[in-house]
C-alpha positions as CSV (number, residue, x, y, z in Angstrom):
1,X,-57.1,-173.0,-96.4
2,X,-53.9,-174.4,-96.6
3,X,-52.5,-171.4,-93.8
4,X,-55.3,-172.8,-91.5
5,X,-54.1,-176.4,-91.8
6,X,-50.3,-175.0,-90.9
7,X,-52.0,-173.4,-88.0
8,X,-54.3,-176.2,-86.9
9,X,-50.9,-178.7,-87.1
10,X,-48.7,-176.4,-85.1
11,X,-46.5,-175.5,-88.3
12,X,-47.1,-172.0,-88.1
13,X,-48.0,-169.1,-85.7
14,X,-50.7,-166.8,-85.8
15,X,-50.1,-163.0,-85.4
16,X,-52.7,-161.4,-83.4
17,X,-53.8,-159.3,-86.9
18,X,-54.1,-162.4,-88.6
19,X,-56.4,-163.9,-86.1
20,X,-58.4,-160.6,-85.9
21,X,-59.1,-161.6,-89.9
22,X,-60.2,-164.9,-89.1
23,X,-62.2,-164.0,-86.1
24,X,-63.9,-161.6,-88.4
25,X,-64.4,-163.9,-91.5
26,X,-66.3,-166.0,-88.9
27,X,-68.0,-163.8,-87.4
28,X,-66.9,-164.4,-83.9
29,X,-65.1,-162.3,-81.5
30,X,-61.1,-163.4,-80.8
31,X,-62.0,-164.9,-77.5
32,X,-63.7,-167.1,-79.2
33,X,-60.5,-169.4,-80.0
34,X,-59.2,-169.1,-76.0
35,X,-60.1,-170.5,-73.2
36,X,-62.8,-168.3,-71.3
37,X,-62.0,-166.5,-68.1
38,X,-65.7,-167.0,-66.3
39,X,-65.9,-164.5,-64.1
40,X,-69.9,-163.9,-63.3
41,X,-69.0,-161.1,-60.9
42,X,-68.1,-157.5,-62.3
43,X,-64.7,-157.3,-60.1
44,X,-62.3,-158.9,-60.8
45,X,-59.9,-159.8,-57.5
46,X,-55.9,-159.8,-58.5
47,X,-55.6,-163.8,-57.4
48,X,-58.4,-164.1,-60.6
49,X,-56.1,-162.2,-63.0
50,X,-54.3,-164.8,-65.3
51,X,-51.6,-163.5,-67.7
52,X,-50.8,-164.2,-71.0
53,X,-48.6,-163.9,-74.1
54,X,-50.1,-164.0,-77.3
55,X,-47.9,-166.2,-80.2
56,X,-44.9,-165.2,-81.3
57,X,-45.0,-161.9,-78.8
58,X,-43.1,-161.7,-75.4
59,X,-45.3,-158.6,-74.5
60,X,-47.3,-159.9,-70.9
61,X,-51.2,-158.7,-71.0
62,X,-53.4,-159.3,-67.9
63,X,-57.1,-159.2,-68.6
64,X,-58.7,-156.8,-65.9
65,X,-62.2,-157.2,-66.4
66,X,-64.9,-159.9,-66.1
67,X,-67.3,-161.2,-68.7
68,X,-70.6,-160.1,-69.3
69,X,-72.6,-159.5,-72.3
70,X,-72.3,-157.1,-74.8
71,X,-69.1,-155.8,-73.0
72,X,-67.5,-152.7,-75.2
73,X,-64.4,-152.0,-73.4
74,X,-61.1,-154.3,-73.1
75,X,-59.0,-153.1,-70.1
76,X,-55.6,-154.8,-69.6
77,X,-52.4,-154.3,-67.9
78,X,-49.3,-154.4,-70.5
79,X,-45.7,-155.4,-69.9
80,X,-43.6,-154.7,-72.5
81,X,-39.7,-156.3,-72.0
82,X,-36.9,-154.0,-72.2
83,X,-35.4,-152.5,-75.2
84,X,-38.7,-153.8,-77.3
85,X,-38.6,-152.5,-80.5
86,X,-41.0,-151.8,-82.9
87,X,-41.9,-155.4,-84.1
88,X,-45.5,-155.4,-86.5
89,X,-47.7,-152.5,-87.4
90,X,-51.5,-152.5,-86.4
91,X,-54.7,-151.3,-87.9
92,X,-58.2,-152.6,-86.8
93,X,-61.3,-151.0,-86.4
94,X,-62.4,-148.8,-82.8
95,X,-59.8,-147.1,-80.1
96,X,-56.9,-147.1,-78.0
97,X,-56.2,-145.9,-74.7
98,X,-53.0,-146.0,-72.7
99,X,-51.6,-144.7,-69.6
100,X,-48.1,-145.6,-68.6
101,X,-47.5,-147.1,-65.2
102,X,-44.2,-147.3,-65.2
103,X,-41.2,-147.0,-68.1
104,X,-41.3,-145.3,-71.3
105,X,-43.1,-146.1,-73.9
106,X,-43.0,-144.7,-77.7
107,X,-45.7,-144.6,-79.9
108,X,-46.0,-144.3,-83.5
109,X,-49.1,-143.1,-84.9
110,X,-48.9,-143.3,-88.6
111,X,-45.7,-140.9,-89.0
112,X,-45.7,-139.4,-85.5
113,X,-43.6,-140.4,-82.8
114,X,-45.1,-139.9,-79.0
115,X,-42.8,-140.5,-76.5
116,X,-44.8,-141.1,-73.1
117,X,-43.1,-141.5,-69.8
118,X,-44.7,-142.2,-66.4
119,X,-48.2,-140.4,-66.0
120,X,-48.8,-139.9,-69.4
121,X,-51.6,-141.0,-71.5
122,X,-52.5,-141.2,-75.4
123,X,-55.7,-142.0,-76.9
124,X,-56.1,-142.4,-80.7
125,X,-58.2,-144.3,-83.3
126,X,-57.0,-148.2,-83.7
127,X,-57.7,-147.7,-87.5
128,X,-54.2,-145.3,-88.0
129,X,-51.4,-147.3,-88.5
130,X,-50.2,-147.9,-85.3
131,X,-46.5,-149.7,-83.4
132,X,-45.0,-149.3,-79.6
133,X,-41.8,-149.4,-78.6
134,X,-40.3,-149.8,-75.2
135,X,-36.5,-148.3,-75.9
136,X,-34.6,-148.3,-72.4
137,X,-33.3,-151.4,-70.2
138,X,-36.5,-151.6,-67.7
139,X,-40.2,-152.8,-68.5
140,X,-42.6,-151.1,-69.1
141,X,-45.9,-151.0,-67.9
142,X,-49.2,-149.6,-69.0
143,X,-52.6,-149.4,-68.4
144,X,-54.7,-150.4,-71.6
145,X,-58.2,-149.4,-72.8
146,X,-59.4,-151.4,-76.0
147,X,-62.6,-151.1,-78.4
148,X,-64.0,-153.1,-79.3
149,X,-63.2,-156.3,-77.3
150,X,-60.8,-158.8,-78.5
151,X,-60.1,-161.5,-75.8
């Protein structure tokens, strides 16, 4: 209770697991505590796409998809700053799906290390313990496919 009240004064940030939690305690998607991008068509035109940061990150996400009920998948587009380094670990419930644009990008899947370059994809369960890093001196930029949906 007393985290919540840090929150609701602006005292504290929220990291995205953390807000997962909440979301979850509530039983309410993420999206729930952001403004809504209405979108009652299913494309989406590139003037529409609004990007965003989420507290406490500098990694840039662009939503690419509308909203329509019981919608499974959450596509973005990722920028990750140069020489990013692993920051937080992750765990949550459903999958990932990346494919990198442009950069390098290194995953680490519980103990393994992927190290993904231009044209190359991964795909792995969100529940292994999961970090990126973006090592050289460019961004990075990747395609994203998320389950279940969080914004």
């Amino acid at each position: 209770v007393s985290f919540l009240s840090q929150i609701e004064r602006g005292s504290s940030s929220l990291a995205i697991t953390s807000l997962k939690k909440i979301a979850d305690a509530f039983n309410v998607t993420m999206s729930y505590f952001f403004d809504e991008i209405e979108n009652n068509n299913y494309a989406l035109k590139e003037e529409e796409q609004k990007s965003f940061k989420l507290e406490g990150s500098n990694v840039k996400h662009i939503r690419l998809a509308g909203k329509f009920p019981e919608r499974n998948l959450e596509p973005m587009k990722v920028t990750l700053p140069p020489s990013q380094f692993y920051i937080e670990q992750y765990s949550h419930p459903g999958e990932e799906f990346y494919h990198i644009l442009e950069g390098i990008v290194i995953f680490k899947i519980e103990d393994q290390e992927y190290v993904l370059n231009k044209g190359d994809s991964i795909h792995f369960p969100s529940n292994k313990i999961h970090q990126w890093k973006n090592p050289t001196s460019e961004e990075s930029i990747l395609l994203s496919v998320l389950t279940p949906t969080i914004f």
